[in-house]
N, C-alpha and C positions, 0 to 999 in steps of 0.2 A: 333919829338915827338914819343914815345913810346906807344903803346894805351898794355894795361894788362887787359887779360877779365880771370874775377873767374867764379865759380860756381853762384856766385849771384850778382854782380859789375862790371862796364868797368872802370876803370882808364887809365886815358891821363898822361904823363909824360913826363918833359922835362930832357932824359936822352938820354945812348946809351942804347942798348942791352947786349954789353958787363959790363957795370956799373949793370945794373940790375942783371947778370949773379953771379957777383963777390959781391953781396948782398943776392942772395938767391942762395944757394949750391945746388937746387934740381933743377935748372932750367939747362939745358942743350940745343946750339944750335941745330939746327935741320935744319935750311934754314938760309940763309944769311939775310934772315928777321923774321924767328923765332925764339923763345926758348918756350920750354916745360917742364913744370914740371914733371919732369921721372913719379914721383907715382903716375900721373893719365891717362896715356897711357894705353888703352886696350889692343891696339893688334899695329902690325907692318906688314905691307903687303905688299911687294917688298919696297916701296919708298913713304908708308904715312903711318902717326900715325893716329889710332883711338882715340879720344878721350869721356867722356861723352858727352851726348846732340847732338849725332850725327855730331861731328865737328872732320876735319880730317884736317891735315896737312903734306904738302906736305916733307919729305925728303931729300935733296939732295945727290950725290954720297961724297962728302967731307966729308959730316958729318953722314953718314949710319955706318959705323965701329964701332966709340964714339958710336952714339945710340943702337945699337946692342948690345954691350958689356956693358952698362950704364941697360938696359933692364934686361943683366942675371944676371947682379950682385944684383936684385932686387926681381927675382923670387928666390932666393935661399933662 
């Protein structure tokens, strides 16, 4: 199962992450169990995403580059 938390909903889903990923174009991995939606990322601090509501998630060294690069192509 997949659990997907918004800004105001939790949804349970019986998918991958990868399925999910290749469904919404703004979602990009992040950890071998996350994906994050790039355009609500605050900030990036060595190896965790900021997010609203005070929720952060962790980075892994695999997927730090993608996010990095996924991050400036966004502030531009």
């Amino acid at each position: 199962d997949v659990i997907l938390h918004t800004t105001s909903n939790v949804f349970v889903e019986r998918t991958s992450l990868n399925e999910i990923s290749k469904r919404l174009p703004v979602f990009y991995s992040a950890h071998k169990s996350y994906i994050v939606n790039i355009n609500k990322v605050l900030s990036l601090r060595i190896n965790e995403l900021f997010l609203p509501n005070n929720v952060t998630i962790p980075v892994s060294r695999s997927y730090l580059t993608n996010i990095k690069k996924k991050l400036l192509e966004i502030a531009r």
